[in-house]
FIFIVEX-96804 format. One record per residue (C-alpha): residue number from 0; residue in one letter; x, y, z. Coordinates in steps of 0.1 Angstrom, whole numbers, plus 5000, padded with zeros to 4 digits. Last residue first. Example, Ala and Ser with C-alpha at 12.3 -4.5 7.8 and 13.67 -1.06 7.14 Angstrom:
! FIFIVEX-96804
<r resi="1" resn="S" xx="5137" yy="4989" zz="5071"/>
<r resi="0" resn="A" xx="5123" yy="4955" zz="5078"/>
! end
This chain:
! FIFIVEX-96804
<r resi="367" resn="X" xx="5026" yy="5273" zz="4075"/>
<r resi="366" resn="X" xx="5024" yy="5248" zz="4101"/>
<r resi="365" resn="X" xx="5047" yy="5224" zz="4079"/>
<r resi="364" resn="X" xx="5074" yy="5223" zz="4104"/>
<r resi="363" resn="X" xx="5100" yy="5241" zz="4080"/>
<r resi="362" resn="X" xx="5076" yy="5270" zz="4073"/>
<r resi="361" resn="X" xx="5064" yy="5273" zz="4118"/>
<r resi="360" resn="X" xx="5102" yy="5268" zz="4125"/>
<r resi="359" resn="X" xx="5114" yy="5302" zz="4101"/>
<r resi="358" resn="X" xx="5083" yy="5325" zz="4111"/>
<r resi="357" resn="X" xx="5094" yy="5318" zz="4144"/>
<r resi="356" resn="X" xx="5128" yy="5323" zz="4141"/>
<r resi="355" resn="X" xx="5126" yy="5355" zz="4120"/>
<r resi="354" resn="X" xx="5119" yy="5373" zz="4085"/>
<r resi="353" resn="X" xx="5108" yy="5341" zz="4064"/>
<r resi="352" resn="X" xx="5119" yy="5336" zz="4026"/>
<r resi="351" resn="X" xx="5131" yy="5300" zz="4035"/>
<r resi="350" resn="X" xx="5165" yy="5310" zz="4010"/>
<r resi="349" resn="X" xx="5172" yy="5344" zz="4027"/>
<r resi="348" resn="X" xx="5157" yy="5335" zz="4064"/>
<r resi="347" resn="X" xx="5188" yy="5308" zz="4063"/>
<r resi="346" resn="X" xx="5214" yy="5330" zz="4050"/>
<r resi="345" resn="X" xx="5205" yy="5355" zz="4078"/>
<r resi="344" resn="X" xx="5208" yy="5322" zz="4101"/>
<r resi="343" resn="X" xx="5240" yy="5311" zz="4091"/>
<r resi="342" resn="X" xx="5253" yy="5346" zz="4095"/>
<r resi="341" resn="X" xx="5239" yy="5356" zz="4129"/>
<r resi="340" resn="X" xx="5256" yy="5317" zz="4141"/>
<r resi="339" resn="X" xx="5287" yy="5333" zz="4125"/>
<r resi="338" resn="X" xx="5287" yy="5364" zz="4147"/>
<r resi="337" resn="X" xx="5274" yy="5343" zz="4176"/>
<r resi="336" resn="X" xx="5312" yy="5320" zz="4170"/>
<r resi="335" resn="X" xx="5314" yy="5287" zz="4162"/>
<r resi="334" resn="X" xx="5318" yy="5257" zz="4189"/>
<r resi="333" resn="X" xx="5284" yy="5238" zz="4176"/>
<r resi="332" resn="X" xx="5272" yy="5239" zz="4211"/>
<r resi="331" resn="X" xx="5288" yy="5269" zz="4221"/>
<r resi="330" resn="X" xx="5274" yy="5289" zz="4193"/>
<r resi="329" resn="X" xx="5242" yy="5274" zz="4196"/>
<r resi="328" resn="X" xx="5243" yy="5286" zz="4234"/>
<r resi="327" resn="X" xx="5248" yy="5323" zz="4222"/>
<r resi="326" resn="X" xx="5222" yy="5325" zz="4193"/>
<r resi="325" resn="X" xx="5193" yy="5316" zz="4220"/>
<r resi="324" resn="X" xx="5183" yy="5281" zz="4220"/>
<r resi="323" resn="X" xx="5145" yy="5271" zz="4219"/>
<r resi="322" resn="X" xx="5141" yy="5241" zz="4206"/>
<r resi="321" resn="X" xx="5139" yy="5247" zz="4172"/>
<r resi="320" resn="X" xx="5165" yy="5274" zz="4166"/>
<r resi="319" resn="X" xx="5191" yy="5239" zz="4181"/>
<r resi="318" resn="X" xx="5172" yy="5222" zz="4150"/>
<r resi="317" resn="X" xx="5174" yy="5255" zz="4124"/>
<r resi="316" resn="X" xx="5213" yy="5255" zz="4137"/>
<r resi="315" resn="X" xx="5222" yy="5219" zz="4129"/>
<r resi="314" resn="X" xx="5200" yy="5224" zz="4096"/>
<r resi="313" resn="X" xx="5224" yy="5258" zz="4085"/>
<r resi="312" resn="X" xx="5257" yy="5232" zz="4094"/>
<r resi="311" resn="X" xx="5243" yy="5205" zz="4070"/>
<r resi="310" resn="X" xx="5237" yy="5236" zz="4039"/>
<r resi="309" resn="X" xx="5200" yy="5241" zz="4037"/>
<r resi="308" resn="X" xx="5182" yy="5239" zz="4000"/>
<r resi="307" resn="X" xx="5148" yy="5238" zz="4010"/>
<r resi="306" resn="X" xx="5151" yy="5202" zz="4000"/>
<r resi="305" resn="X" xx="5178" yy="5196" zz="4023"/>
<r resi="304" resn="X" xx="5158" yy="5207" zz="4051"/>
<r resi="303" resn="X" xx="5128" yy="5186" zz="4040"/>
<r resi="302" resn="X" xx="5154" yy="5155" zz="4046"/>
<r resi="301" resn="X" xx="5162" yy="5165" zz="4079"/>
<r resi="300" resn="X" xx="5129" yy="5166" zz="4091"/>
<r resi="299" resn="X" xx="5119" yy="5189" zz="4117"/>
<r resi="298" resn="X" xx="5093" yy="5174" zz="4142"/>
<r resi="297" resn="X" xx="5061" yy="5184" zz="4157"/>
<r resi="296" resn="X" xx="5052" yy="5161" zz="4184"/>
<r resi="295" resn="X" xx="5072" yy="5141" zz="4205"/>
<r resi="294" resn="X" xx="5115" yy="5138" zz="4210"/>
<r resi="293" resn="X" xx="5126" yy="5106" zz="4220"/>
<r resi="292" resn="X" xx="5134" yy="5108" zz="4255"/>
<r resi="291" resn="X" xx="5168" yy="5110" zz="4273"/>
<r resi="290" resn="X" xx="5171" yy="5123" zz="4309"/>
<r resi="289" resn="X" xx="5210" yy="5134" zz="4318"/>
<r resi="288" resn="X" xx="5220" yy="5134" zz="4354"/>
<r resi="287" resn="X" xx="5251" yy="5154" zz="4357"/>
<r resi="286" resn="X" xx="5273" yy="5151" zz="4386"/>
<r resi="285" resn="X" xx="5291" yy="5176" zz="4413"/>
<r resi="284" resn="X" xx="5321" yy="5170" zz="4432"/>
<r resi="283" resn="X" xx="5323" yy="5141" zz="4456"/>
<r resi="282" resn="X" xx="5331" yy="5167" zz="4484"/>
<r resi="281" resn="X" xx="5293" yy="5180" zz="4485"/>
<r resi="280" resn="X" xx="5268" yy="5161" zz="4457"/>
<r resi="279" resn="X" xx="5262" yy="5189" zz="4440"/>
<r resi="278" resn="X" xx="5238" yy="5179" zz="4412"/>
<r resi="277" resn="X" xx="5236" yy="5196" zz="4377"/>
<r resi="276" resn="X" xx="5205" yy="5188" zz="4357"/>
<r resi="275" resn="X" xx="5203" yy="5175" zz="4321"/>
<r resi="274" resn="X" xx="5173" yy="5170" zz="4295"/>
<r resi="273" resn="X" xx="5183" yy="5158" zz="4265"/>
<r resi="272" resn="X" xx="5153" yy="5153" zz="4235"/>
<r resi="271" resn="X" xx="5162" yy="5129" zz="4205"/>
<r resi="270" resn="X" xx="5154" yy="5137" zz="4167"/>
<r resi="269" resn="X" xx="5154" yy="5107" zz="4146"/>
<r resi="268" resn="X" xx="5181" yy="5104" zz="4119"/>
<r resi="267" resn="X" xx="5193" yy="5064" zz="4126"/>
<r resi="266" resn="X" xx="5223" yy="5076" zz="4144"/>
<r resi="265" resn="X" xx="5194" yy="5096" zz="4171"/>
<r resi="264" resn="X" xx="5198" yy="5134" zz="4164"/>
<r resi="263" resn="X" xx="5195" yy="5153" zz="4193"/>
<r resi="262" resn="X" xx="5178" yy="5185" zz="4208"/>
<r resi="261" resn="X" xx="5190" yy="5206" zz="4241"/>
<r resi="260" resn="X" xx="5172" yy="5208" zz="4271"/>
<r resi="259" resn="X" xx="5181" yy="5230" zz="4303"/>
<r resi="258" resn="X" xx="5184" yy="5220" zz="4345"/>
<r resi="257" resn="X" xx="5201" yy="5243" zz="4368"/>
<r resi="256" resn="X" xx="5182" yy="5246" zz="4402"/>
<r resi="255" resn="X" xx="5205" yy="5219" zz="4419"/>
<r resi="254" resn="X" xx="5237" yy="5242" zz="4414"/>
<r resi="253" resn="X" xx="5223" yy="5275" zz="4433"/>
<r resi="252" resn="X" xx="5231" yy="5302" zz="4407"/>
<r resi="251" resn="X" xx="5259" yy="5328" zz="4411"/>
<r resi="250" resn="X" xx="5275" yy="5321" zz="4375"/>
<r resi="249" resn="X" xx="5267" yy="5296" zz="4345"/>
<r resi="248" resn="X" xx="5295" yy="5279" zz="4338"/>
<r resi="247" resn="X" xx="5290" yy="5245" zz="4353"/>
<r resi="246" resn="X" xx="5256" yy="5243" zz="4335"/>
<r resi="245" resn="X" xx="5276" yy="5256" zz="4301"/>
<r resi="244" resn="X" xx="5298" yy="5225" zz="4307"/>
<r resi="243" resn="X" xx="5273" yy="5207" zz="4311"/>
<r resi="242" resn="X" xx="5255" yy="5216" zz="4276"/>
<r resi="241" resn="X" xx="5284" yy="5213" zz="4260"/>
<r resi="240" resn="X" xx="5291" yy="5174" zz="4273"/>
<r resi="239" resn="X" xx="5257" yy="5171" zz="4262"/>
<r resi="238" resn="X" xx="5261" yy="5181" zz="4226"/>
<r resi="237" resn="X" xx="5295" yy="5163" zz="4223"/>
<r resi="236" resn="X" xx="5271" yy="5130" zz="4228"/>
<r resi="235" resn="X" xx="5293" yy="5111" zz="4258"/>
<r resi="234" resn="X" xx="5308" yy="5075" zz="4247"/>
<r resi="233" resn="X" xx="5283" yy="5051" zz="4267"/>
<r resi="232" resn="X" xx="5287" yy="5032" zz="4300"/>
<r resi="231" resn="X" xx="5274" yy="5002" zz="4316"/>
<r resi="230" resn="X" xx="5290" yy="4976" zz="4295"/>
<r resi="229" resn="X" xx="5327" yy="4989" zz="4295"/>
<r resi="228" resn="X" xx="5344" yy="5003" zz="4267"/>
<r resi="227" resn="X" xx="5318" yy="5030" zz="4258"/>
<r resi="226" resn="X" xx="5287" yy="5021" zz="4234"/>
<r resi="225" resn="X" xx="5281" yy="5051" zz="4206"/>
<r resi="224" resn="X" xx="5270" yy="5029" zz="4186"/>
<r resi="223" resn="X" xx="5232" yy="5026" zz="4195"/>
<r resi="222" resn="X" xx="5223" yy="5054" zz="4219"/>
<r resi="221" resn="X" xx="5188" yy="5052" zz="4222"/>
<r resi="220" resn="X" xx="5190" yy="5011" zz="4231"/>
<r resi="219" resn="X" xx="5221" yy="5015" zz="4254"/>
<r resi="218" resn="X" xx="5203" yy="5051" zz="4272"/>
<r resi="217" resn="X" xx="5174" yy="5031" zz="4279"/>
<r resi="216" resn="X" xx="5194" yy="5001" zz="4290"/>
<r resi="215" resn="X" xx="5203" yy="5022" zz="4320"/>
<r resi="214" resn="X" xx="5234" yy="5043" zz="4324"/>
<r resi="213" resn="X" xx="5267" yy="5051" zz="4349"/>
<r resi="212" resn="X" xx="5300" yy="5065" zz="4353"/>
<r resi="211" resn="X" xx="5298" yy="5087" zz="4319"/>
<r resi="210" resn="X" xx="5328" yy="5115" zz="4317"/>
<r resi="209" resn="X" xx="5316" yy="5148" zz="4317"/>
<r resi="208" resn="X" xx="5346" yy="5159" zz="4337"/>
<r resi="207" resn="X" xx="5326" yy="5167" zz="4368"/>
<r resi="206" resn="X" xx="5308" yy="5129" zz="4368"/>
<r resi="205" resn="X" xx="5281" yy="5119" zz="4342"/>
<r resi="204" resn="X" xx="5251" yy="5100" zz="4353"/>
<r resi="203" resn="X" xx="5226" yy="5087" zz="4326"/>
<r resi="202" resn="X" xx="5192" yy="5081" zz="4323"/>
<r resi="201" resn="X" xx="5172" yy="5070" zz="4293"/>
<r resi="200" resn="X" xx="5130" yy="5068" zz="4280"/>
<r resi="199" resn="X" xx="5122" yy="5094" zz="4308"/>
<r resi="198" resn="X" xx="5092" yy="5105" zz="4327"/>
<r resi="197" resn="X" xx="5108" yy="5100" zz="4361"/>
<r resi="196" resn="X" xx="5125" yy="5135" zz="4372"/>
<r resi="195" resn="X" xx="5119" yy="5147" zz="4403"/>
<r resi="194" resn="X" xx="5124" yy="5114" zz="4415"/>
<r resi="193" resn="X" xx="5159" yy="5117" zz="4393"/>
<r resi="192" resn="X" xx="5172" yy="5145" zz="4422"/>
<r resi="191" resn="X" xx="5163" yy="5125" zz="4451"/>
<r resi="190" resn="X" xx="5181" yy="5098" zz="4440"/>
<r resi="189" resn="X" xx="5215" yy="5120" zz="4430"/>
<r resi="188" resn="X" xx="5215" yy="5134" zz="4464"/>
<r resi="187" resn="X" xx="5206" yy="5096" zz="4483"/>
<r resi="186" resn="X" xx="5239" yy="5084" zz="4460"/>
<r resi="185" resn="X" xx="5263" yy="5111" zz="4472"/>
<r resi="184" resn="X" xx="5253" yy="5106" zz="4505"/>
<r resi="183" resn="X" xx="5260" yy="5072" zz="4502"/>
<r resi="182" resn="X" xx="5291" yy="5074" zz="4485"/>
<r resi="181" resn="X" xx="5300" yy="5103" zz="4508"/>
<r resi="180" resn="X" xx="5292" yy="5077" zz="4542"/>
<r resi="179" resn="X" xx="5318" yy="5053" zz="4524"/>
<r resi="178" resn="X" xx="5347" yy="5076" zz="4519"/>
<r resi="177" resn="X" xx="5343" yy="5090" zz="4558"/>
<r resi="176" resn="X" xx="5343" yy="5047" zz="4566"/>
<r resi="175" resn="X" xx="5374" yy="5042" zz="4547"/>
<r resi="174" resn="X" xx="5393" yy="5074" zz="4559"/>
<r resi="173" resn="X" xx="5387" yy="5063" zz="4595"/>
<r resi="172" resn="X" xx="5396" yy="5027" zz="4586"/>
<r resi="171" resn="X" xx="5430" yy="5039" zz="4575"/>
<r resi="170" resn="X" xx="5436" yy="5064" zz="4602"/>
<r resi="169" resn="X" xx="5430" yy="5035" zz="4627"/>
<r resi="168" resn="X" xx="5452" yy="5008" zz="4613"/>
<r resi="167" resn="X" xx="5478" yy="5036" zz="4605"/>
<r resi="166" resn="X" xx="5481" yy="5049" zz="4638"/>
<r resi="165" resn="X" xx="5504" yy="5022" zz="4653"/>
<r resi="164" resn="X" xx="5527" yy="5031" zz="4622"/>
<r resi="163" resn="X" xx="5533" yy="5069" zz="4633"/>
<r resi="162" resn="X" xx="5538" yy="5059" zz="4663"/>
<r resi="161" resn="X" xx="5566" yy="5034" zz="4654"/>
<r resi="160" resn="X" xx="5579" yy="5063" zz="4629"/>
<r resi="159" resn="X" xx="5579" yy="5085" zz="4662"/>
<r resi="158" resn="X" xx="5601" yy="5060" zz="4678"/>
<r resi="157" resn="X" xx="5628" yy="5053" zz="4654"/>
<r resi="156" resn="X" xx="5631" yy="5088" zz="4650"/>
<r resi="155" resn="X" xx="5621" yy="5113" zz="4626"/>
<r resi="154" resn="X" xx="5650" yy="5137" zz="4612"/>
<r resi="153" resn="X" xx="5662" yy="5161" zz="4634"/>
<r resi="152" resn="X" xx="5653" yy="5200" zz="4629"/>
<r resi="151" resn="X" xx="5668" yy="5231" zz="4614"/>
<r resi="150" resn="X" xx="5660" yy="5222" zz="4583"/>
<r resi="149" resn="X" xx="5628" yy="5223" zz="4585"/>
<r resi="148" resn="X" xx="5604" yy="5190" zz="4597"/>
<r resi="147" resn="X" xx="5571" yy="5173" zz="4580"/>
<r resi="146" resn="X" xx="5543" yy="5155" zz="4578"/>
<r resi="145" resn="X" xx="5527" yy="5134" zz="4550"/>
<r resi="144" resn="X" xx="5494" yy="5116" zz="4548"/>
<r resi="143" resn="X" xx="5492" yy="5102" zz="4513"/>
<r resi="142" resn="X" xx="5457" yy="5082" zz="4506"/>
<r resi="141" resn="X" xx="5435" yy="5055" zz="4490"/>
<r resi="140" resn="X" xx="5464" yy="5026" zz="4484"/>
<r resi="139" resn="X" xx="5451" yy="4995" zz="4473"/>
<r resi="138" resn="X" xx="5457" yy="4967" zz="4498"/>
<r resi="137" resn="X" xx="5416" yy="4959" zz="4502"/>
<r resi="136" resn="X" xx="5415" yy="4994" zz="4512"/>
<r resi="135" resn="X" xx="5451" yy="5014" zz="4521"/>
<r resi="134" resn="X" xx="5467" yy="5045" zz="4538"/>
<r resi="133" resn="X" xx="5503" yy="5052" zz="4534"/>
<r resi="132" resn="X" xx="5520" yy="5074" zz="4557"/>
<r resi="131" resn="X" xx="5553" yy="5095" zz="4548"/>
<r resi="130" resn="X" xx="5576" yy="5108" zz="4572"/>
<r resi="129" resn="X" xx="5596" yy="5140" zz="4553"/>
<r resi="128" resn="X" xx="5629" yy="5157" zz="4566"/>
<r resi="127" resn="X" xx="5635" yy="5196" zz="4547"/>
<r resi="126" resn="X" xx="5607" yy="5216" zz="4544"/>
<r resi="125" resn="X" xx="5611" yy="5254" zz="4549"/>
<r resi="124" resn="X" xx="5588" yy="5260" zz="4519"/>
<r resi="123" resn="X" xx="5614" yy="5278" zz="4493"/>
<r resi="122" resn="X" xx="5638" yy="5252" zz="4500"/>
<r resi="121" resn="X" xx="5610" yy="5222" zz="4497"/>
<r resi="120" resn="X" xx="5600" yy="5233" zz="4460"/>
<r resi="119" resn="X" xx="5628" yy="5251" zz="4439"/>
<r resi="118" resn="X" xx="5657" yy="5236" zz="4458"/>
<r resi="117" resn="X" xx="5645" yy="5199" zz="4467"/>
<r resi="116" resn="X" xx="5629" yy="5192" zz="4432"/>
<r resi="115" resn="X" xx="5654" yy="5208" zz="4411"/>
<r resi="114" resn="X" xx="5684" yy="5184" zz="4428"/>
<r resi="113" resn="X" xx="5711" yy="5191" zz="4446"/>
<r resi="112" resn="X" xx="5700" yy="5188" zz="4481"/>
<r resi="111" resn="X" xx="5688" yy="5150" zz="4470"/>
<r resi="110" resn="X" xx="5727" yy="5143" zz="4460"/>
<r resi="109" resn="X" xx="5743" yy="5151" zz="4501"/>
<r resi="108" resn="X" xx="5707" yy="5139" zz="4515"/>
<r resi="107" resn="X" xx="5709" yy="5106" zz="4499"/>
<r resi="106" resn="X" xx="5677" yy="5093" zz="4493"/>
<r resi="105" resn="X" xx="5650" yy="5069" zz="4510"/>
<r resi="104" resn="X" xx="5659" yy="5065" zz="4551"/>
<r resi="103" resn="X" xx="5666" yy="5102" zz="4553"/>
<r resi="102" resn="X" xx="5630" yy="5108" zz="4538"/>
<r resi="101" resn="X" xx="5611" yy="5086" zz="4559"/>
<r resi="100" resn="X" xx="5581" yy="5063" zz="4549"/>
<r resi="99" resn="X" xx="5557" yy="5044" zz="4565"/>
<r resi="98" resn="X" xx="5531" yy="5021" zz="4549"/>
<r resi="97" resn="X" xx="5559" yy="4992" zz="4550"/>
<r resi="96" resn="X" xx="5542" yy="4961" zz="4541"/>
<r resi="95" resn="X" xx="5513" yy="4976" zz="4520"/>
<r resi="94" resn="X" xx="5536" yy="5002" zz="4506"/>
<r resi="93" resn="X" xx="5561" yy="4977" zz="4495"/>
<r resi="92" resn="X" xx="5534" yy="4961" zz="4476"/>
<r resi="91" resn="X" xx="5515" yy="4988" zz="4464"/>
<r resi="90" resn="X" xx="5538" yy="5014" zz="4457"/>
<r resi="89" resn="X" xx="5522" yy="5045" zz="4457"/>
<r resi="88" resn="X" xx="5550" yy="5058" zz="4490"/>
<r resi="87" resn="X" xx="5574" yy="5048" zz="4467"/>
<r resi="86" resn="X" xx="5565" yy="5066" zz="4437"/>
<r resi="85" resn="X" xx="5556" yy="5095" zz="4454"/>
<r resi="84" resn="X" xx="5589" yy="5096" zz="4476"/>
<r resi="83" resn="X" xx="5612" yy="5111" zz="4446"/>
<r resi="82" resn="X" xx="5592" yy="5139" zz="4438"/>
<r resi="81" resn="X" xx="5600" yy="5149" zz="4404"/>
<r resi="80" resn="X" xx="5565" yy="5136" zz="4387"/>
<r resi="79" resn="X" xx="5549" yy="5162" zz="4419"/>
<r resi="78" resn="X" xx="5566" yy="5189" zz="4411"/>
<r resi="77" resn="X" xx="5547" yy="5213" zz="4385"/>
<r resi="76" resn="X" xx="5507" yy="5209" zz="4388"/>
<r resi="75" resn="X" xx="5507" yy="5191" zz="4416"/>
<r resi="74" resn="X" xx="5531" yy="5207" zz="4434"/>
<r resi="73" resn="X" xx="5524" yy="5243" zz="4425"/>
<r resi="72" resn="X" xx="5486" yy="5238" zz="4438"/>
<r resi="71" resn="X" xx="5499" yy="5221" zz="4471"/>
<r resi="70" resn="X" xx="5520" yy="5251" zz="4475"/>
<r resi="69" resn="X" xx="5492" yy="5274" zz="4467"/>
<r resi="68" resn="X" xx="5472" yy="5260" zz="4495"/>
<r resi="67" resn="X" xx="5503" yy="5273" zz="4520"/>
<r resi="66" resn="X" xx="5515" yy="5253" zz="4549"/>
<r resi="65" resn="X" xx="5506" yy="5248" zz="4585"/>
<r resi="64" resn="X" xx="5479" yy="5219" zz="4576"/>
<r resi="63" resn="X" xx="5475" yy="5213" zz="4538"/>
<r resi="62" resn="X" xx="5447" yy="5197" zz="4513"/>
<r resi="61" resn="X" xx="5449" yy="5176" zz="4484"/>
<r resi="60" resn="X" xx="5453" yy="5180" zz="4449"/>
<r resi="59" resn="X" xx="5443" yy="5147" zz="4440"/>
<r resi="58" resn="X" xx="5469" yy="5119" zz="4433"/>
<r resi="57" resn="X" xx="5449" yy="5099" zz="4404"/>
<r resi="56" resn="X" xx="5476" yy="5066" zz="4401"/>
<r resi="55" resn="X" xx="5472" yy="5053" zz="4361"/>
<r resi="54" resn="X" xx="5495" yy="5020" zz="4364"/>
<r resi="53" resn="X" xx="5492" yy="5009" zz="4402"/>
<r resi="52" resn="X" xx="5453" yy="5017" zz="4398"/>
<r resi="51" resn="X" xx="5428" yy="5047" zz="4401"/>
<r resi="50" resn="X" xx="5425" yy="5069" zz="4432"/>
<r resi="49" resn="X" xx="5444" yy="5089" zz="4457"/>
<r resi="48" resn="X" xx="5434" yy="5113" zz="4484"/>
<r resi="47" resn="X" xx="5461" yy="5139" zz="4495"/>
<r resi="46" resn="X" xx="5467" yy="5151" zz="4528"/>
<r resi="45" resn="X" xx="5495" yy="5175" zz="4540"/>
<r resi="44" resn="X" xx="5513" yy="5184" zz="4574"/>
<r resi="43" resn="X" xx="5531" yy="5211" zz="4586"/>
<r resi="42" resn="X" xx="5560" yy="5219" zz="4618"/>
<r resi="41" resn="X" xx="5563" yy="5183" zz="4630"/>
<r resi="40" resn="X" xx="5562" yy="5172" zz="4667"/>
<r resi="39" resn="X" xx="5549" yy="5136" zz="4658"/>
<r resi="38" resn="X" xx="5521" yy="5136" zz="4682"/>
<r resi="37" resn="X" xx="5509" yy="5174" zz="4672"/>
<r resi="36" resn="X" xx="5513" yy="5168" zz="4626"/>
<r resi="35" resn="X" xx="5501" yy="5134" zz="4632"/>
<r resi="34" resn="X" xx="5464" yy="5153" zz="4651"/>
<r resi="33" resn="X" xx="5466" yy="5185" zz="4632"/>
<r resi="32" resn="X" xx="5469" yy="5163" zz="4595"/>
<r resi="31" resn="X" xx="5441" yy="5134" zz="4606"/>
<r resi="30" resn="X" xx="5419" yy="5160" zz="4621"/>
<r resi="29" resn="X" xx="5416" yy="5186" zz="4588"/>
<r resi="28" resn="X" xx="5417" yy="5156" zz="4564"/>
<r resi="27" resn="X" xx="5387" yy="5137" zz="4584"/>
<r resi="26" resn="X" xx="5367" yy="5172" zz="4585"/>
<r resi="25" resn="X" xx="5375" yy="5176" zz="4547"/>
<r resi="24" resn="X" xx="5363" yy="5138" zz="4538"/>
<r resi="23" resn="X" xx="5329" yy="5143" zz="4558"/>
<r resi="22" resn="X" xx="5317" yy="5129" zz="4589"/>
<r resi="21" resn="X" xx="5347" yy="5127" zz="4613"/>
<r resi="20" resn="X" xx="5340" yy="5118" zz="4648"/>
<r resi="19" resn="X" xx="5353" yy="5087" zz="4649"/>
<r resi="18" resn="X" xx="5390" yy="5105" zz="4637"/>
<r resi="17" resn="X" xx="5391" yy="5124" zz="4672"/>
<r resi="16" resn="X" xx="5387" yy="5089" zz="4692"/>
<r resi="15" resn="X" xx="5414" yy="5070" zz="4668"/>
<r resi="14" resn="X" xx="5438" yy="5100" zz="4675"/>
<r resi="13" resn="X" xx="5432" yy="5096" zz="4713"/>
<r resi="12" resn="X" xx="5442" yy="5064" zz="4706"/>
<r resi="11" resn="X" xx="5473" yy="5072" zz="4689"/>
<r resi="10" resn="X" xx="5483" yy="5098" zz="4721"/>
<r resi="9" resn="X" xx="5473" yy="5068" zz="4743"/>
<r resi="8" resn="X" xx="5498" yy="5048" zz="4730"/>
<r resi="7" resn="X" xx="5524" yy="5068" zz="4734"/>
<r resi="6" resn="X" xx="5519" yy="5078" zz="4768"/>
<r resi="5" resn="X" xx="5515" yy="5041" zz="4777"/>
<r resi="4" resn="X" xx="5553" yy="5040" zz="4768"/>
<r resi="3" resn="X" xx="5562" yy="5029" zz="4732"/>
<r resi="2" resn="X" xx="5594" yy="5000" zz="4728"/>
<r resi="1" resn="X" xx="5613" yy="5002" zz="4695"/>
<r resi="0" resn="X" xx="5627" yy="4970" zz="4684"/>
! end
């Protein structure tokens, strides 16, 4: 049993104070990491958020205090399935009894100084003793805060791991409330963006991947079979997902002012009319708010295409012609290159008879 001094309690509750403070998920990481990294006398600190279940763990790539970015780059993308505290530190019911962690207490020095992970990744990074703190909600865990000592230094003592565990309660419910105030935020961002947007037979929300997170029934009844595995989303039209991803590409433009249109084809033929607009939403990354609407007005039938004697990949291009796109965005869209989009459509003008796009959409919409 390891007895703190009032000076060791006051250094966590001066912690608790600094955490209070925190508004947003990078001010919370920045405190959390200089606070543990100054009462636990340890040379750098990092902070990683974690999502999904036991099975699927989503360890983001984090951020660092007295180490290098890059590090926390080459760890995720090449050391992390060899780090040997991960898994324990992820583990939810030892985790949940035992949020802390030590290095020295986990592996045998004499093997672990051996091994790939240790001399290609801590060597290089003068990191030698680790103390580990798990952070939990509703006994998930939601984030890694890790400190650390070189070589040259003693392992963590009995009494700086009991610090370290009197400041989970508080570092927990910091990081709870921080994740809670972006969810709002996040949701008052993508509000105000679909009130600028109303006039719409289907909604949906895509997150940075172009993954669907949420729809309306709108978006169930236009998008009949393509229904994803849970009730309130839908399996992604490869159109839109292009059309994000050339929002998200498009270079030195203020995120929110992004918004395009692309056509559709409904599964029983009928044309359908996308609008999507890119939302930053701050740390939570940025989302795509897709309006659906049947398409109005003058329409290009499929059938009359055929007739004219249009291959199925010549009709994909006259309908993207047809609202508007410019030979570079059909390209992307039907992932060919211009060159062969300038192809289709010479062979196109060839069996229409017509010398340009508008001459082609006014003779395959009937208006001439």
């Amino acid at each position: 049993m390891v007895n703190l001094s009032t000076k060791d309690f006051e250094e966590v509750l001066c912690i608790n104070d600094e955490l209070l403070g925190c508004r947003s998920m990078d001010q919370l990481r920045a405190s959390a990491m200089s606070s543990m990294r100054r009462v636990l006398d340890a040379d750098s600190s990092v902070f990683f958020g974690v999502t999904g279940s036991e099975k699927d763990w989503n360890v983001d790539l984090g951020q660092a205090y007295g180490a290098d970015e890059a590090d926390l780059t080459d760890y995720h993308n090449h050391y992390m399935n060899l780090d040997p505290f991960l898994a324990k530190a992820l583990d939810e019911k030892s985790s949940q009894g035992a949020p802390i962690i030590t290095s020295n207490r986990l592996v045998n020095y004499r093997s672990f100084e051996r091994t790939e992970f240790y001399n290609d990744f801590f060597r290089p990074i003068s990191v030698h003793s680790v103390l580990g703190i798990t952070l939990h909600l509703d006994a998930k865990p939601i984030g890694l805060l890790a400190v650390h000592r070189p070589r040259s230094a003693r392992h963590f003592t009995q009494l700086e791991q009991a610090k370290a565990r009197l400041a989970v309660p508080g570092l927990s419910a910091a990081l709870q409330r921080v994740m809670s105030l972006e969810e709002v935020f996040e949701r008052d961002r993508i509000i105000e963006s679909l009130a600028l947007e109303l006039n719409c037979e289907g909604l949906m929300i895509l997150d940075s991947e172009f993954r669907s997170v949420l729809c309306d029934v709108g978006v169930h009844e236009l998008l009949k079979g393509q229904m994803g595995k849970t009730g309130n989303t839908v399996d992604v039209p490869n159109q839109v997902r292009q059309l994000c991803r050339m929002l998200a590409q498009e270079p030195g433009k203020n995120a929110d002012s992004l918004t395009t249109n692309l056509e559709l084809a409904l599964p029983d033929g009928e044309p359908l009319s996308a609008r999507v607009r890119q939302v930053d939403t701050g740390s939570s990354g940025v989302r795509y708010i897709v309006y659906l609407e049947r398409k109005r007005g003058t329409l290009i039938r499929d059938e009359k295409l055929k007739a004219l004697g249009l291959t199925k990949r010549e009709i994909d291009i006259v309908h993207l012609v047809g609202v508007g796109q410019t030979s570079a965005q059909i390209a992307c869209n039907l992932c060919i290159s211009a060159r062969t989009v300038e192809n289709h459509l010479r062979s196109i003008y060839a069996k229409l008879g017509v010398h340009n796009r508008t001459s082609l959409i006014h003779q395959v919409t009937g208006d001439r």
